[in-house]
C-alpha positions in Angstrom: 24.7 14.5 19.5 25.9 17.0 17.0 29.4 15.1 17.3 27.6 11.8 16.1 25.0 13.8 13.0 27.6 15.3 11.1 29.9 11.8 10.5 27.1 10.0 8.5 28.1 9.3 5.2 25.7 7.0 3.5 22.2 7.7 5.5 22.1 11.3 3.5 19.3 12.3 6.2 16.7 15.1 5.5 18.7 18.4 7.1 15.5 19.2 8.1 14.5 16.5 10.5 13.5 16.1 13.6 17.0 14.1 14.5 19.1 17.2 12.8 17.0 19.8 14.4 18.0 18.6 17.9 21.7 18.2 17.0 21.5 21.8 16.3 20.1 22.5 19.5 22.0 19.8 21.8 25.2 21.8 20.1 24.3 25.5 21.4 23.5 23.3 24.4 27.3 21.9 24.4 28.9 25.3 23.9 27.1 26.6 26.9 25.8 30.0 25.0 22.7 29.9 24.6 19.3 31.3 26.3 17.5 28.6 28.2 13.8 29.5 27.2 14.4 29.5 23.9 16.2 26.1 23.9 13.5 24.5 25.6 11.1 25.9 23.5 12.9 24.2 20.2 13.3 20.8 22.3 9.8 20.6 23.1 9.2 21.6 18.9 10.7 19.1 17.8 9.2 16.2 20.9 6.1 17.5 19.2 6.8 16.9 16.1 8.5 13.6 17.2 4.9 12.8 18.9 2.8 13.7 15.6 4.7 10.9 13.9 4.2 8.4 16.3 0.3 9.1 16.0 0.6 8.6 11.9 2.2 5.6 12.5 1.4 3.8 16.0 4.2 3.9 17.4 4.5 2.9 21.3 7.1 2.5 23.6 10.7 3.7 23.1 9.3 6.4 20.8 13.2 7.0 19.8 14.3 4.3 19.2 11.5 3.8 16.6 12.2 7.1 15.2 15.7 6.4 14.6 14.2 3.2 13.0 12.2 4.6 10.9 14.4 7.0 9.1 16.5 3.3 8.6 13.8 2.1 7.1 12.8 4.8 4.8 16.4 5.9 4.4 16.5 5.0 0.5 20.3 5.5 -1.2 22.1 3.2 -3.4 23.5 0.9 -0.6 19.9 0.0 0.8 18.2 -0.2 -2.4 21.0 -3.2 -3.5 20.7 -4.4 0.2 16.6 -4.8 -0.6 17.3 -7.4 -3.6 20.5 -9.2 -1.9 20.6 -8.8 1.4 24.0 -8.9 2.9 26.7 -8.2 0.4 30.3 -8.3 0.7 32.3 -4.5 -0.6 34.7 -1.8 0.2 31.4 0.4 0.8 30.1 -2.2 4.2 33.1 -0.1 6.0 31.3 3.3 5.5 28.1 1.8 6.1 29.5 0.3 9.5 30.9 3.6 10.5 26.8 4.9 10.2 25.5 2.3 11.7 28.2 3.3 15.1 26.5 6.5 14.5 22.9 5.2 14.8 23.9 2.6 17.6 25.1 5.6 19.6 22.1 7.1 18.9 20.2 4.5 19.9 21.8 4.3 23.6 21.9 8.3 23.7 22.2 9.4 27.4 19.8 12.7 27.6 19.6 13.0 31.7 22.2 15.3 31.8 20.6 18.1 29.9 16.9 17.1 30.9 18.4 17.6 34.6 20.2 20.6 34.1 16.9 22.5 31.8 15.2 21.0 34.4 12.4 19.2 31.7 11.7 15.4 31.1 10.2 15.2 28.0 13.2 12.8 26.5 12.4 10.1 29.8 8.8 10.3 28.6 9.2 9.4 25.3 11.3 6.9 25.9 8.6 5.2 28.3 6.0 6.0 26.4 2.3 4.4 26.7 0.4 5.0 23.4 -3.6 5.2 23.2 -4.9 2.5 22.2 -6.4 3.7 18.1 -8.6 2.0 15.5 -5.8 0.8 12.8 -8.1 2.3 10.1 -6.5 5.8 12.1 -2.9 5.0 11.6 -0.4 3.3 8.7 -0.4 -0.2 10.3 1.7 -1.7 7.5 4.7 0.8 8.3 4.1 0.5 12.2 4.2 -3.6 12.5 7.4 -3.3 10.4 9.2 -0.1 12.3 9.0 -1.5 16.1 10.1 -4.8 14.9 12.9 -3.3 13.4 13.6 -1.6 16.7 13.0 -4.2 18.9 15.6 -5.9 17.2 18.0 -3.5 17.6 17.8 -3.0 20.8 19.2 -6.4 21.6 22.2 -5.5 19.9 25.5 -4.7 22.0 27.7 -4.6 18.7 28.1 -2.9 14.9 28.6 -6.5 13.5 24.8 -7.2 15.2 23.2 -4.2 14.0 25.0 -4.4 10.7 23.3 -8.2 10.4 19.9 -7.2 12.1 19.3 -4.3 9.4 20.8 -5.9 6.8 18.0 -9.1 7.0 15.4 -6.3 7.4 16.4 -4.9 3.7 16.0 -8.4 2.3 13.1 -9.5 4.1 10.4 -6.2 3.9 12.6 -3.7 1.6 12.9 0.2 2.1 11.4 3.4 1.7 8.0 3.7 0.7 7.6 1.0 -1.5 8.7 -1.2 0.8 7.0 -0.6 3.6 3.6 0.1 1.9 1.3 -2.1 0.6 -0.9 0.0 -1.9 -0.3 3.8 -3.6 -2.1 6.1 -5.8 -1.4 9.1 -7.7 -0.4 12.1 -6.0 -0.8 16.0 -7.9 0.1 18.1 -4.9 3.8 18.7 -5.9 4.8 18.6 -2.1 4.5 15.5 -2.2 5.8 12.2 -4.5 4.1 10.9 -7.2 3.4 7.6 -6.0 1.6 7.7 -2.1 0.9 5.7 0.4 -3.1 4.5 0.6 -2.7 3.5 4.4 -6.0 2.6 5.2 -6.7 -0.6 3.5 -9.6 -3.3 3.8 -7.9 -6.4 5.5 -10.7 -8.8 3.4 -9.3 -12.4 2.4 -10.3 -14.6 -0.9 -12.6 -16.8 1.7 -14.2 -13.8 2.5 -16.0 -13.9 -0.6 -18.3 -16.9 -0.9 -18.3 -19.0 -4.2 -16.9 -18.1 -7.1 -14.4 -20.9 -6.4 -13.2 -21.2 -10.5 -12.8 -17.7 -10.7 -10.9 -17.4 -7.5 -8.6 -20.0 -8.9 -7.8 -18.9 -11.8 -6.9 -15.1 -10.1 -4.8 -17.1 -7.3 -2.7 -19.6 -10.2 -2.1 -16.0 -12.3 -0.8 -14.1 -9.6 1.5 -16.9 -7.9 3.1 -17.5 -11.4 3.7 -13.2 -11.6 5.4 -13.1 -8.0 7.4 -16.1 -8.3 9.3 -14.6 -11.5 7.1 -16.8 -14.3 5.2 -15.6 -17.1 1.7 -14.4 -16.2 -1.4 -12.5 -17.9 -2.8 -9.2 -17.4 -6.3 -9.7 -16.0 -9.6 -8.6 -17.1 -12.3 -9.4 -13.9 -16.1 -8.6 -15.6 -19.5 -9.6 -14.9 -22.6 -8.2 -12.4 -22.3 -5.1 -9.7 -21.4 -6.2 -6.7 -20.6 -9.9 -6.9 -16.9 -9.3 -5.7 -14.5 -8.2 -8.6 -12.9 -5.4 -6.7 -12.9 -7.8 -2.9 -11.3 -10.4 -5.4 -8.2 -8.1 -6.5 -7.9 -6.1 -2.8 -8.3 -10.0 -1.5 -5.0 -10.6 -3.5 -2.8 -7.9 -2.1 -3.2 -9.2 1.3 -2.2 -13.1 0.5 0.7 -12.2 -1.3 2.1 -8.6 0.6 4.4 -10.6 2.3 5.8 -12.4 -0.9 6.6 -9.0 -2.7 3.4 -7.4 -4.1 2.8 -3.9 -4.7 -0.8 -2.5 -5.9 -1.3 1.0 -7.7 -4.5 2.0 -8.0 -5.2 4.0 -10.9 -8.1 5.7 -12.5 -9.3 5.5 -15.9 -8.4 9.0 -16.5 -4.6 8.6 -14.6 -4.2 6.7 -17.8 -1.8 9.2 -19.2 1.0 8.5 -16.3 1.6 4.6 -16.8 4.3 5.5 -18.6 5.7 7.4 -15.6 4.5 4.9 -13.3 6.2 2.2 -14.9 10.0 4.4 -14.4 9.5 5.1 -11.0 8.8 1.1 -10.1 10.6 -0.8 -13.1 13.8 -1.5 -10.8 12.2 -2.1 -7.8 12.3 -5.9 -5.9 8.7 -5.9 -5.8 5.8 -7.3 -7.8 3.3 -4.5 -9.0 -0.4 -4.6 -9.7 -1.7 -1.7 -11.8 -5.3 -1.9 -10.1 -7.9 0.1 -12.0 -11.2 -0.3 -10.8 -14.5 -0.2 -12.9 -13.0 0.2 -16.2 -14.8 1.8 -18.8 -14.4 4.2 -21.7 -17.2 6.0 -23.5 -17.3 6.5 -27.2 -15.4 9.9 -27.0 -13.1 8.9 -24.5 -9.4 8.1 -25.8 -7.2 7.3 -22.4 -7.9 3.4 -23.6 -5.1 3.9 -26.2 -2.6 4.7 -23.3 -3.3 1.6 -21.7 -3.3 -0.5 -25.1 -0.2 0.7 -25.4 0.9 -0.6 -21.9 0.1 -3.4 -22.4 1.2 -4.3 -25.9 4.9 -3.2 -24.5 7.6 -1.7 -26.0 11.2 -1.3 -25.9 11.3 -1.1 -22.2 10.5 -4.2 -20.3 8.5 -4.0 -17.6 8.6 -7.7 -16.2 7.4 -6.9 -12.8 4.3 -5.2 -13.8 0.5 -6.4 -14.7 -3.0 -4.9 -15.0 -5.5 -6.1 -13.2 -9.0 -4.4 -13.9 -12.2 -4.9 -13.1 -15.5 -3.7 -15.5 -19.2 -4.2 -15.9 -18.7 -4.6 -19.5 -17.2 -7.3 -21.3 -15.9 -5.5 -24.0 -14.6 -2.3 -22.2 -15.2 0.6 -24.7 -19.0 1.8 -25.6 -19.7 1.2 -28.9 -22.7 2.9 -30.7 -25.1 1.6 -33.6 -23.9 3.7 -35.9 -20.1 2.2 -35.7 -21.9 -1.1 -37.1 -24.3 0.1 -39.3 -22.5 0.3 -43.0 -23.9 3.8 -43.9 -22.4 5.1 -47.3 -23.2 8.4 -46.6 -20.7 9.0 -43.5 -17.7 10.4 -43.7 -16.1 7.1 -41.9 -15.8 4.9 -44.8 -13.6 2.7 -42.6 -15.7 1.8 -39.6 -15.6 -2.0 -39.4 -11.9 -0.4 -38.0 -13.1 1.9 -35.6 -14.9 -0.9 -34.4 -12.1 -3.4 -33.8 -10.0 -0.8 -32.5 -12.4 0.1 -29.2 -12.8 -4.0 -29.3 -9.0 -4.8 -29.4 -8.8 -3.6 -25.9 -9.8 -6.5 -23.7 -8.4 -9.1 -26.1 -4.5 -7.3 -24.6 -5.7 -8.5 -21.7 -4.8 -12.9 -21.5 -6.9 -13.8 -19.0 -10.9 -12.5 -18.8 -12.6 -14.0 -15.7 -16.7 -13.8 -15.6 -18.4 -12.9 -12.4 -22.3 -13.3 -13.2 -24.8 -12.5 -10.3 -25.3 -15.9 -8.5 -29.0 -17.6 -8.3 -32.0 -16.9 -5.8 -29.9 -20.5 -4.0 -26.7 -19.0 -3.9 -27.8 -15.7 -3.0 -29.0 -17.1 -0.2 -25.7 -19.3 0.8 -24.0 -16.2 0.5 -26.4 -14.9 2.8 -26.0 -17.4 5.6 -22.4 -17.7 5.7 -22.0 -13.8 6.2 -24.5 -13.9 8.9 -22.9 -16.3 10.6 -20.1 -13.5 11.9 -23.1 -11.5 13.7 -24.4 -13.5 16.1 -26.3 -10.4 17.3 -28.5 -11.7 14.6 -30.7 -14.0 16.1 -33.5 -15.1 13.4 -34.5 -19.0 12.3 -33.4 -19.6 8.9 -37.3 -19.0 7.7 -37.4 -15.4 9.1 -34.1 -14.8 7.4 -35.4 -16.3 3.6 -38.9 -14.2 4.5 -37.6 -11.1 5.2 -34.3 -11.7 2.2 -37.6 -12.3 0.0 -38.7 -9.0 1.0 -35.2 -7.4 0.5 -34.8 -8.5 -3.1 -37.6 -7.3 -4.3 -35.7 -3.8 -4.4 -32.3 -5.0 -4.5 -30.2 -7.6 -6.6 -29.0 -10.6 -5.6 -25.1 -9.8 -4.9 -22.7 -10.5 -2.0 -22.6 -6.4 -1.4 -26.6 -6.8 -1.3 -26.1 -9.3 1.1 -23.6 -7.7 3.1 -26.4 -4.6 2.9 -29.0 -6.2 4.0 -26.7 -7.5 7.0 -26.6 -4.3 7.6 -29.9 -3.2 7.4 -30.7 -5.9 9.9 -28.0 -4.3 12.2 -29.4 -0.8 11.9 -33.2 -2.9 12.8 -32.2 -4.1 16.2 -30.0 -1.7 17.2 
């Protein structure tokens, strides 16, 4: 194995990994010095470690080959980051590229009976074999997982360079690589062992029908993004209205239609403000299309991170044409503003406060397209009701127990689809 490692040129990979740990060992294997126990023991270190990254990401089966799959598909250097926005591409560098990908399709077919039969361990046979438990996808990174053992499975038809070469190359153009291609949503990371930007890997898989009504508003949010991920001119979006009538499903709804066509979400706090800037240089060359998600915006009147997103949004010398804000808020007008900001007092110090005023205001009008999600009717309400209901069928009330005891239910709660889905709930927790 150690004869196949060291000839990789482009795939630069991680000294430290679990595939150049074992070529360390497999080569005081091959020069026959070595002391069995303690070779074993550093096989069976790295099978672990080999078995803790199948559980992160599901893997199942040949858990090799999806390991060797993997580190193509997160592998991020010049030549895969091009190969991500073209595809295939014709250059003096394919022939070095070719000579790695030998290296991982000898890899791939890697014979390991002769030292499991002469340590006298099967480990490598298992893995190879291997039978997963079955684990609730909220447990593991699905998105990485679906995309890996296809990857794999792919190239394990493969009986020549040209085929691999073809089969990896269609991967690149069709999902990407590395994190951001692989991933569907990230958030800010502090913890300087790791990268800024980080996976969220458990995601809600909710869809726009999912949320009842609101047919204009979902329209509007659907028209918006398809212009933004088809390379048109689109707004940065401002969702408002009532708690709980589906702002935030509405976004998170979004990212799952249009994943597969490109889009990217970062979530980012109100206080994160301060890093778009470095946000915006990590993804600016990137084939994807990125949604700055910030959730429940709102700034009180001593709070200044606004002017960090005004200026994100106004733009500046840098363009930034794969990028848009998409927030959601409670208020219309984002920024708190006090009475005494519109009360003309000549005895404060702010002689210049009709300013101050516009300035917290100017905020939402940076944002080209405001959509209005007002709590729906008693009538609706109900609809709302109904059509959730109808995925429990554990349920079993007449449609006038379900309006008597909804009667009951709104006298303490709002009429919202996350009341209804709480109620739902509530009912669930009753006859359970």
């Amino acid at each position: 194995m150690n004869n196949l490692t060291f000839k990789l040129l482009i795939y630069n990979i991680d000294k430290n990994s679990i595939l150049f740990k074992l070529s360390d060992i497999f080569k005081q294997y091959e020069y026959g010095d070595y002391d069995e126990g303690e070779i074993i023991g550093g096989i069976y270190s790295q099978i672990n470690k080999l078995l803790s990254l199948a559980t992160s990401f599901g893997f199942n089966k040949n858990l090799w080959h999806n390991y060797l799959s993997f580190l193509l598909a997160t592998s991020e250097n010049s030549f895969t980051l091009i190969s991500e926005k073209v595809g295939k591409h014709e250059g003096t560098v394919n022939q070095f590229v070719k000579n790695d990908f030998l290296v991982f399709k000898m890899l791939f077919d890697y014979d390991f009976s002769e030292i499991e039969e002469n340590l006298g361990i099967t480990c490598f046979s298992t893995i190879q074999n291997y039978e997963a438990i079955v684990k609730n996808e909220q447990i593991f990174n699905k998105d990485v997982s679906i995309k890996v053992q296809e990857l794999s499975d792919l190239i394990e038809k493969t009986d020549t360079v040209d085929e691999f070469y073809t089969v990896v190359m269609n991967f690149y153009k069709k999902y990407g690589v590395g994190k951001l291609g692989l991933n569907r949503a990230f958030r800010l990371s502090y913890d300087n062992n790791l990268d800024f930007l980080i996976p969220i890997t458990s995601l809600d898989d909710v869809v726009l029908d999912d949320l009842v009504g609101y047919e204009s508003q979902k329209k509007q949010l659907i028209t918006n993004t398809e212009s933004f991920i088809n390379g048109n001119v689109a707004n940065n979006v401002l969702l408002y209205g009532d708690s709980g009538t589906g702002k935030s499903t509405s976004i998170k709804a979004i990212l799952n239609q249009y994943y597969d066509q490109g889009l990217r979400m970062i979530e980012v706090y109100k206080h994160e403000a301060k890093y778009l800037s470095k946000i915006i240089s990590e993804i600016k060359n990137r084939n994807y299309y990125f949604i700055i998600y910030m959730d429940d915006l709102s700034f009180e009147e001593s709070e200044s991170e606004y002017k960090y997103l005004k200026a994100l949004i106004e733009g500046g010398l840098e363009t930034r044409s794969n990028v848009l804000i998409y927030a959601t808020s409670n208020r219309r007008h984002l920024i708190k503003e006090t009475w005494n900001e519109r009360i003309n007092n000549s005895n404060s110090d702010d002689m210049y406060r009709s300013d101050t005023i516009k300035e917290k205001l100017s905020l939402v009008d940076r944002f080209g397209l405001n959509i209005g999600f007002n709590k729906p009717s008693s009538e609706e309400y109900f609809k709302i009701l109904t059509t959730l209901i109808d995925k429990y069928p554990e349920i079993e009330l007449s449609k006038k127990e379900l309006k008597e005891k909804s009667n009951k239910w709104l006298l303490s709660h709002s009429t919202s689809g996350r009341s209804a889905q709480q109620f739902i709930y509530y009912l669930l927790a009753e006859n359970s």
